[in-house]
N, C-alpha and C positions, 0 to 999 in steps of 0.2 A: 441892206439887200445886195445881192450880188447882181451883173450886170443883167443875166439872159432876159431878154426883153422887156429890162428895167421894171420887170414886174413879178418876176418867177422870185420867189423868196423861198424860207424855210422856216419856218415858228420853233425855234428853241425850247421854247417853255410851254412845249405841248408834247404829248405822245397817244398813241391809240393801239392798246394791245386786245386779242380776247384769249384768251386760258381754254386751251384744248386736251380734254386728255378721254381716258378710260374710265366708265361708269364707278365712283367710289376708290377713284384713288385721290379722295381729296382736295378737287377746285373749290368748290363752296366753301368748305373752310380755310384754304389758304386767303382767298378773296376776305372772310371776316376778319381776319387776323391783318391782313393789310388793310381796311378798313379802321380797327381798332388802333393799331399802330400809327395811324398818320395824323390821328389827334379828330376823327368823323366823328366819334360817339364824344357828348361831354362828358366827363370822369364820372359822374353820380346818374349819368343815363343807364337804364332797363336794357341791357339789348340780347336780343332770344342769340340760341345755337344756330350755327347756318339760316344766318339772315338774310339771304341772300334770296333762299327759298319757300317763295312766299304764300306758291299756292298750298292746299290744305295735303291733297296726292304727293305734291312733291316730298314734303317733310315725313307723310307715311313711309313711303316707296323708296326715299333716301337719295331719288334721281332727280335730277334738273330737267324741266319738259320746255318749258322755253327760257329761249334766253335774255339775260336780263343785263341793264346798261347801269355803271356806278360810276364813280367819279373819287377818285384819292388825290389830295395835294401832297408834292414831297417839296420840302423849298419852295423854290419859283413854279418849279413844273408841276402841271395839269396833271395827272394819268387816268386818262378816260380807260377804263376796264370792262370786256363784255364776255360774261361767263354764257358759255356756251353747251347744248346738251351733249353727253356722249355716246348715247344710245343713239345705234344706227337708224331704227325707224325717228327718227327728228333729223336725219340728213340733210334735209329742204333748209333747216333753220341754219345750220354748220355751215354750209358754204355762202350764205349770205352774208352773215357775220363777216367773215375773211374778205369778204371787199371792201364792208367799213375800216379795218386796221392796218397800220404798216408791220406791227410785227404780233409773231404770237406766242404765247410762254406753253410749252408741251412737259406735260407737269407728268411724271412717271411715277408708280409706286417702288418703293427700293426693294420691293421682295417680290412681288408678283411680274415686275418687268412691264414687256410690250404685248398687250394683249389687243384682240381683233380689233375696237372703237379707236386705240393709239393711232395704229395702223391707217385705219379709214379715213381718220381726221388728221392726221401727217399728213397723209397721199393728196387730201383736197389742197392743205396748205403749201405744200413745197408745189404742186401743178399752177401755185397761182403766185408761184415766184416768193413767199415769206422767208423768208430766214428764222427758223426757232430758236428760241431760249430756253433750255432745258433746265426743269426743275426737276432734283430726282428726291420726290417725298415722301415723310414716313420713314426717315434715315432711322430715327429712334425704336423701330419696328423690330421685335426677336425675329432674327430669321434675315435681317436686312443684307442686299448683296450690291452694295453701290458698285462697282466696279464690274461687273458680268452684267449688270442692267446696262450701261453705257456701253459695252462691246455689243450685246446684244440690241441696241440701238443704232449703232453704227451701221449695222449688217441692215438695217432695217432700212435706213437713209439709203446704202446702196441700192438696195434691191427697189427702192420707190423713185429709182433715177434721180438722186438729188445731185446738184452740183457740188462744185469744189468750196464754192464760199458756205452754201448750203452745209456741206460735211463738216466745216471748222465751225461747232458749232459750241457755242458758251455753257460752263452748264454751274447748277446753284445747288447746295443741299440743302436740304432743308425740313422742319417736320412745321407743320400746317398748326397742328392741335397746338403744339407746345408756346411756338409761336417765334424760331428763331430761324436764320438763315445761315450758311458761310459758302465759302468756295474749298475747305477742307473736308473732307466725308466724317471725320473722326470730333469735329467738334460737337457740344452740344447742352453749347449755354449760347445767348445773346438775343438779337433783336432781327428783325427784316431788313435791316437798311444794305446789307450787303445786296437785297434782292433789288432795293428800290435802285441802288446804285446800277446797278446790271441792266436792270430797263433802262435807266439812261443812256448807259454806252454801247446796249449794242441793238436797240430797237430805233429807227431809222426816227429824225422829226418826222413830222405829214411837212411833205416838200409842193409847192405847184404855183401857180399864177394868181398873186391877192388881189390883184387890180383888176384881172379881166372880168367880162361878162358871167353873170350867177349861173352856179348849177349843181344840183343835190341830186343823190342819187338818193333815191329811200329802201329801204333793205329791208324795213320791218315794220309792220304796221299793230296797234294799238288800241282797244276802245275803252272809249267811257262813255259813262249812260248820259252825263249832263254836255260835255263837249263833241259828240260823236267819235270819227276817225283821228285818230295821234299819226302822220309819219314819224318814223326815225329813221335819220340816214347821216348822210356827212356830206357837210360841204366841200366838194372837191375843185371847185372855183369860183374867186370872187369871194363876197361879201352880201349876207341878206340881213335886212331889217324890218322890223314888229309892223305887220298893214303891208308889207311891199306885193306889188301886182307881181303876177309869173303866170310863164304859160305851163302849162306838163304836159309833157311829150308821156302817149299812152303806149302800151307795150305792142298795140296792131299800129302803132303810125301817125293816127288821128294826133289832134292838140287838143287843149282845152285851156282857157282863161281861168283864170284862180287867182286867190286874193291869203297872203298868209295871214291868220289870224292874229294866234299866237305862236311865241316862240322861245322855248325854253333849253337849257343846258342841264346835266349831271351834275349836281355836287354832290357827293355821300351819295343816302341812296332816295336822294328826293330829287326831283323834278326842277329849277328856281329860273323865274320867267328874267330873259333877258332882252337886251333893246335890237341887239345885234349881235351877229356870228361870222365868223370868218373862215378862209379857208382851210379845213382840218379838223374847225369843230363837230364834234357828232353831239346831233340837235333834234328835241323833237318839234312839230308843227301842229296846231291847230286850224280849222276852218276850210280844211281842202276834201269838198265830201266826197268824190268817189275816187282817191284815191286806190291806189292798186299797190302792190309791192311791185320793183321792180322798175318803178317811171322815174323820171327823173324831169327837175323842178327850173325850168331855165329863165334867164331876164329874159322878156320882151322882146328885144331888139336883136339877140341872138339865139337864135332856136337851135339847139345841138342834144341830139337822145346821148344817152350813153350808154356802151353795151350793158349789157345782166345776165347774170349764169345763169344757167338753165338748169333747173330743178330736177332732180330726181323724180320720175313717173311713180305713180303710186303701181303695186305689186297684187296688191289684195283689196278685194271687194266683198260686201256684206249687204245682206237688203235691212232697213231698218223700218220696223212696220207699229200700225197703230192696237194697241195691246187690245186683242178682243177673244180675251180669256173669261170663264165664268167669274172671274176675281177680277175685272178691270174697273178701273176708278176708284176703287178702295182706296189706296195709298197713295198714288200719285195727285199733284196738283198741278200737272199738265201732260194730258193725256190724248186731245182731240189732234186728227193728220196738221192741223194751221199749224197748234204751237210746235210739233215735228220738225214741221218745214221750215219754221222761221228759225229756229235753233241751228238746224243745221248749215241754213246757207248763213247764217250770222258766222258759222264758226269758220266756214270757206275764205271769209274775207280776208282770217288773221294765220290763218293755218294751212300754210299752200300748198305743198305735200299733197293733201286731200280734196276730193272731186266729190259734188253730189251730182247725180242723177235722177228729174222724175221717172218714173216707170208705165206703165201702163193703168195700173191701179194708183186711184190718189193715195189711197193708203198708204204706200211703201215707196221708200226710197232708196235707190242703190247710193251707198256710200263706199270710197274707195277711199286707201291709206297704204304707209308704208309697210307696214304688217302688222302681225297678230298686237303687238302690244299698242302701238299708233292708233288703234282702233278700239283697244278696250280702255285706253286712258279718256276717249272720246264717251264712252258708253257708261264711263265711271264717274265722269264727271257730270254728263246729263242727269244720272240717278241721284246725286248730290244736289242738284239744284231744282228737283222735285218733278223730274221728269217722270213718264212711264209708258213703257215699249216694250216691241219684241224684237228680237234680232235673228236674223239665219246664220247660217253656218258660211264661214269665210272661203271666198272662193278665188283661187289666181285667177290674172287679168291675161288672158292668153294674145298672141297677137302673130298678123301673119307678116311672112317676107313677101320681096318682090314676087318672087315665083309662085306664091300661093302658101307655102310650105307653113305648119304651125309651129309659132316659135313659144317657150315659156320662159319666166322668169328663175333665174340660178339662183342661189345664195352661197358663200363662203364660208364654213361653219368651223368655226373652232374648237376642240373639247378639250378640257385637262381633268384627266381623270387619274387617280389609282391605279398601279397597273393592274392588277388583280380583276379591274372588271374591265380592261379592254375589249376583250372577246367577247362579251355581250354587247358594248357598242356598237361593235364590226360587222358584228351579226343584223344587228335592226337594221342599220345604215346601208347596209347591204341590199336589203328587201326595200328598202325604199328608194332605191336607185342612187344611193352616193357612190362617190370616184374619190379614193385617198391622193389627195398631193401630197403631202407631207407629215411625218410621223419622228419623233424624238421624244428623249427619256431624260428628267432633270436630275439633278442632283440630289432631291429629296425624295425620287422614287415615282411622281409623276408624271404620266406620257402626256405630251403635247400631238394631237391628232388635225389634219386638219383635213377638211373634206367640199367637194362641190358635191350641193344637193338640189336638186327641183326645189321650189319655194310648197311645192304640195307634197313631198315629204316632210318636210318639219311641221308640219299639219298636224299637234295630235301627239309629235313626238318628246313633247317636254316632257309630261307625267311618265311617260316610260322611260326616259331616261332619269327620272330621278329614282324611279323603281329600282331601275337596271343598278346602279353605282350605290343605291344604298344614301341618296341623297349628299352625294360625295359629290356631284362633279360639277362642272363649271362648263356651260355651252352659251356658244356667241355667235352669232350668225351677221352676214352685211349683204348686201345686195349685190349682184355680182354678173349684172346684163343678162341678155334673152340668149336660148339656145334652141334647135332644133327639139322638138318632143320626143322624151325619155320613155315613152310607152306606159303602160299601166300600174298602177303603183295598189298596191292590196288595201282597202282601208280597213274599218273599225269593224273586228268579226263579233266581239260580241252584241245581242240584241239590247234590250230595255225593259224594265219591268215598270209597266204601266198601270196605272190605278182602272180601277173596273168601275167604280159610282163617287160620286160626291159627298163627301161627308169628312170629319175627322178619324185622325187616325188612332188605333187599340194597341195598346200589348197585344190582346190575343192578336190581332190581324198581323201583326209585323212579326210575330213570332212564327205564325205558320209561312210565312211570307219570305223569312232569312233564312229560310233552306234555299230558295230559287235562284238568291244570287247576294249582291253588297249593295246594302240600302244606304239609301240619302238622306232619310226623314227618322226623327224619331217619333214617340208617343206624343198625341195630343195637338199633331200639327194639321188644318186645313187643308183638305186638297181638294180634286176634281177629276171628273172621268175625264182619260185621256191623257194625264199628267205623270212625269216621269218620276218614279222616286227610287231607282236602283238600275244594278249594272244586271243584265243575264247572262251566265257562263256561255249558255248557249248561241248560235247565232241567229236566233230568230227572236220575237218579244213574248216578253211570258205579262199577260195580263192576270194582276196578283187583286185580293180584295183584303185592302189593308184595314177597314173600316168596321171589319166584321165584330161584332160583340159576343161573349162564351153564352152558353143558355143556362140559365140558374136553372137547379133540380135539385130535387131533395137525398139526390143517391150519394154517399160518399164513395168514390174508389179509389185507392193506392194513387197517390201521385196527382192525382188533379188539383191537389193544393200545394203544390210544390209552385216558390217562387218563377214566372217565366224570364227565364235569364234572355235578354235583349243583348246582341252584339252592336257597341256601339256604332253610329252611322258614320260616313264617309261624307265629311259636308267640301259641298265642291265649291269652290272659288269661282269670280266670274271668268277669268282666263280657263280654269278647267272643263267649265262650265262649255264658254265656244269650242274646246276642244273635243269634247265629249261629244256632243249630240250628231247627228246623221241628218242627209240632207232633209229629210222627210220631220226633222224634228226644227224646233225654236226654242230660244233663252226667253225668258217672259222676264224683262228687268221693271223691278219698281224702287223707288226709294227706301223700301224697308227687305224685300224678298227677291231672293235668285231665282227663279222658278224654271225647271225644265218640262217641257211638252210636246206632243204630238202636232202637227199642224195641224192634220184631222182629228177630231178630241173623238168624235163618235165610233166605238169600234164595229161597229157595221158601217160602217160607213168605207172603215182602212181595208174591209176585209171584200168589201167590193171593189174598189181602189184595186186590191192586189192582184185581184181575179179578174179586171180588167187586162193587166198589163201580164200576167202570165196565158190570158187569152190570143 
C-alpha cells in the first residue's frame, strides 16, 4: 500500500466497468461472449442467446429494461461488469449504474455510428468524470465505416465538453456475434483478450481507504419473494462482514439501525454468498427492510451519507384504473383496486424513475414514468403476470416557474430517414410544434434530422411517422428540460367507430360497417356497447352495429349470394393502442385482450354528456 494515510490503497486485481451504448448495437452480446470466453460456462453447459436478458419482454423487444451485474475472471483480475439499458426512458437506471464503476466501455455500431442513447449515456458518463473505452462493434457488418464512426465520435466528445484526458480515448474493434477483438479495424479472426487486455490498462483500479470506517452506497435495489429487499451497491470504504450492525443514513436525513443479513458477490451470472467484502467490491445485501436506493450503509461509530444523483423527474402520467367493463374478470386473475395497488407501489420500490399517486377514487391511480414506452413496459408486464385494468391516455406532467409561468417538458428527437420523405416529416413536425437544430445528408443517401419537440407532440406521432416514411425510418427521442408553453398543438381529428349493443361480431355487420372507416376486429370476436372497434374518417364517432345478422328469405336476387369480401383488420398493438384513443376513451388491458372503449359505454349517456358541455 502506498503511504496516504497508510490506509488509502488500490486493489490491483479488481476492476468495475458498465457497457453503455445505443439500443441494439450489441452490449448483451458482447457481455455473452465475454462471459463465454473467460471460461463462466462449463464447456458441456446449455447456455441460451443474450443471457444476459433474462426477463421474458426483454428477449421479445431485443432491449435491456434493467440493468443487470455479472462478474468475468481474466487471470488474477475480478471484472465486475454492469450492462446497462439504452433506451432513454430507463434514464434513472443509467446514471446510477455510473457511480458504481470507475470506467465504462461505450460500445458503438461501425455502420450506424453515434445515435441519440450514445449521446445521452456519454453526456451522463464524461459529467461524472469517466474516462471511456470505446468499442466500435459489428466491425464484420456490410456497410461497416470504422474510421468516420471515430471522427464522428470525436466531434461528439467535443461538443459534450469532454476533457483532454477524456478525448485521448482508447478504442477496440471488435464484432460481439463472432466473438473476436483487436486494436486493427481490418482484422477478423481471434479472441477477446485484446479487449480484456484494454480493460486492464486503461479502466482505473477502484482506488480509496480499506481500513477506514464502513460505507456502501446502494444504487439498485432487488426483490425476492423468500428474502424480501436485495441492495446492490459498492463498497466505497472500509470493509463489511456477514451479521455486521450499520446504521443507513436515509435520503431525508433521518438514520436507522440495521443489521446485514446476507452478503453476496458476482461470479458469472450467479449471485455466491461471501463472509466479507472490501473496498471496490460491488455486493449485494440481504436483511435491511426498508431499504430505499440511493442510502448509504455506514459503521456505527462513523455516520457519513454520501451524496446520490438525482434522477430524472418522470415526464408522463397515466391514470390506471379497476377494469369495469361488461367483460371484467373473465381473464384476469387479479383484478380487484387492492391487488392494483399492491402491484404498483411494489414496483415504485425497484423502479425509481416512476411515481404512484392515490386519487380521489380508490379505483385509480395516477402512475407517472419516463415516457410512452417506461409505462407500457409497466402495463405489459402487469398483463403477463395475470393482471387486468384499464388505463387512460398519457398525459405530460406540466409544471410551473417562479413567476407562475407554465413550463412543459422538451424532448430531443432524432430521425434518420430517406430523403425522399423528408418533406413529410417536416411537415407533421411542424404542426406539432418542433424547431430544427440540425439537419445533414450521409453517405448512403440518408438525412439526419434532428429536432426540439413538446413531449405532447410525440404523442400519437410514431404510427404516423411510420406511415409517412413507408416504415423506413428511425426516430429517437431523450428528455431534454422544461420550457415555457408552446401553445396548442391539434390532436387526433379522426372520430371512433363504436359498437351500438353487445353481442358478437357478423360478416354481414362488419361488411356494412368497412365502408365507415378501418376496423380493428374481425368476424366472430366478442364485444360490448360502447367498445371501440375502428378508426372514422370523419371527426366525429360513427356508432356502427357490427352484430347485426342477414334475414333469411325465400327470394333469390342477383348478388346476394356473392362471397362478402372482408377487408382485413388493422389489429393495434398495446403502444398503438395508448396512442390511438382520446381523452374521453380507455385501453381495457387483460392477459389475453387489448380492448379499446368509451369511458361512458352507454350512448345516451355520451350524447348527454355532449349536450351538457356544448350547453
Amino acid at each position: 500500500m502506498d503511504g496516504k494515510n497508510n490506509s488509502m490503497g488500490k486493489r490491483e486485481n479488481l476492476r468495475n466497468i458498465a457497457i453503455i451504448a445505443h439500443v441494439d448495437h450489441g452490449k448483451t452480446t458482447l457481455v455473452d461472449q465475454m462471459l463465454r470466453q473467460s471460461g463462466v460456462f462449463r464447456a458441456n453447459e446449455q447456455v441460451a442467446e443474450r443471457v444476459m436478458d433474462s426477463n421474458d419482454l426483454e428477449r421479445e423487444r431485443g432491449i435491456t429494461i434493467l440493468a443487470k451485474n455479472t462478474a468475468v475472471m481474466y487471470g488474477d483480475t475480478k471484472i465486475n461488469i454492469v450492462d446497462t439499458p439504452g433506451h432513454a426512458d430507463f434514464g434513472g437506471e443509467v446514471e446510477r449504474i455510473l457511480m458504481m464503476v470507475d470506467g465504462v466501455l461505450l460500445l458503438v455500431d461501425a455502420f450506424e455510428g453515434c445515435m441519440p442513447q450514445t449521446r445521452f449515456v456519454l453526456k451522463k458518463a464524461l459529467g461524472l468524470g469517466k474516462r471511456p473505452l470505446v468499442v466500435i462493434n459489428k466491425i464484420d457488418r456490410d456497410g461497416a465505416r470504422p474510421a468516420e464512426v471515430i471522427d464522428e465520435l470525436l466531434d461528439l466528445f467535443i461538443e459534450l465538453g469532454a476533457d483532454e484526458d477524456q478525448l485521448d480515448f482508447p478504442v477496440i474493434y471488435a464484432s460481439g456475434r463472432d466473438g473476436y477483438s483487436s486494436l486493427d479495424p481490418d482484422v477478423r479472426e481471434g479472441d477477446m483478450q485484446p479487449l480484456f487486455e484494454a480493460i486492464l490498462q486503461h479502466v482505473p483500479a477502484p482506488e480509496g481507504d480499506l481500513e477506514g470506517p464502513l460505507q456502501i452506497l446502494f444504487s439498485n435495489i432487488d426483490y425476492d419473494d423468500y428474502t424480501g429487499r436485495i441492495g446492490i451497491g459498492r463498497v466505497e470504504r472500509g470493509a463489511v462482514k456477514n451479521g455486521q450492525a450499520v446504521v443507513i443514513c436515509k435520503t431525508d436525513g433521518t438514520t436507522v439501525n440495521a443489521r446485514i443479513g446476507k452478503l453476496y458477490q458476482f461470479e458469472g451470472l450467479k449471485r455466491v454468498e461471501y463472509d466479507s467484502a472490501a473496498m471496490g467490491d460491488l455486493i449485494a445485501v440481504t436483511g435491511i427492510t426498508d431499504l430505499n436506493i440511493g442510502e448509504t450503509a455506514c459503521s456505527p461509530d462513523c455516520v457519513e451519507a454520501l451524496p446520490f444523483v438525482k434522477i430524472d423527474e418522470p415526464t408522463i402520467s397515466m391514470l390506471f384504473m379497476v377494469n369495469n367493463s361488461p367483460f371484467a374478470g373473465r381473464e384476469g386473475k387479479f383484478v380487484t383496486s387492492r391487488n392494483i395497488r399492491d402491484r404498483l407501489f411494489k414496483e415504485v420500490e425497484t423502479n425509481v424513475s416512476m411515481r404512484v399517486k392515490e386519487t380521489d377514487s380508490t379505483d385509480a391511480f395516477e402512475v407517472s414514468g419516463r415516457g410512452e414506452l417506461h409505462l407500457s413496459i409497466l402495463i405489459e408486464t402487469m398483463r403477463r403476470q395475470g393482471f387486468e385494468f384499464a388505463v387512460s391516455r398519457p398525459q405530460v406532467i406540466y409544471k410551473r416557474d417562479e413567476e407562475g409561468k407554465l413550463l412543459e417538458p422538451m424532448e430531443l428527437l432524432m430521425i434518420e430517414v430517406p430523403e425522399q420523405y423528408v418533406g413529410a416529416v417536416m411537415e407533421k413536425l411542424g404542426s406539432r410544434k418542433a424547431e430544427i437544430v440540425n439537419m445533414g445528408t450521409r453517405d448512403t443517401g440518408v438525412s439526419h434530422l434532428e429536432f426540439r419537440i413538446p413531449a405532447r407532440g410525440l404523442m400519437g406521432y410514431r404510427q404516423q411517422f411510420l406511415t409517412d416514411t413507408n416504415g423506413n425510418g428511425i426516430m429517437n427521442s431523450v428528455f431534454d428540460g422544461y420550457e415555457p408553453y408552446k401553445g396548442d398543438i391539434p390532436q387526433r381529428v379522426q372520430g371512433s367507430l363504436v359498437v351500438f349493443e353487445t353481442g358478437e361480431t357478423s360478416s354481414y355487420g362488419l361488411f356494412n360497417a368497412q365502408d365507415r372507416g378501418d376496423l380493428f376486429v374481425g368476424p366472430g370476436v366478442e364485444v360490448y356497447e360502447g367498445m371501440i372497434i375502428g378508426e372514422s374518417p370523419k371527426n366525429e364517432d360513427v356508432t356502427v352495429n357490427v352484430c347485426k345478422k342477414k334475414h333469411v328469405t325465400n327470394m333469390r336476387a342477383a348478388g346476394s349470394d356473392e362471397a362478402l369480401r372482408l377487408t382485413p383488420p388493422t389489429v393495434l398493438s398495446l403502444e398503438q393502442s395508448l396512442e390511438f384513443i382520446n381523452d374521453d376513451e380507455l385501453v381495457e388491458v387483460t392477459p389475453k385482450s387489448i380492448r379499446l372503449r368509451k369511458r361512458i359505454l352507454s350512448r345516451e349517456q355520451r350524447m348527454k354528456e355532449m349536450s351538457k358541455k356544448k350547453g
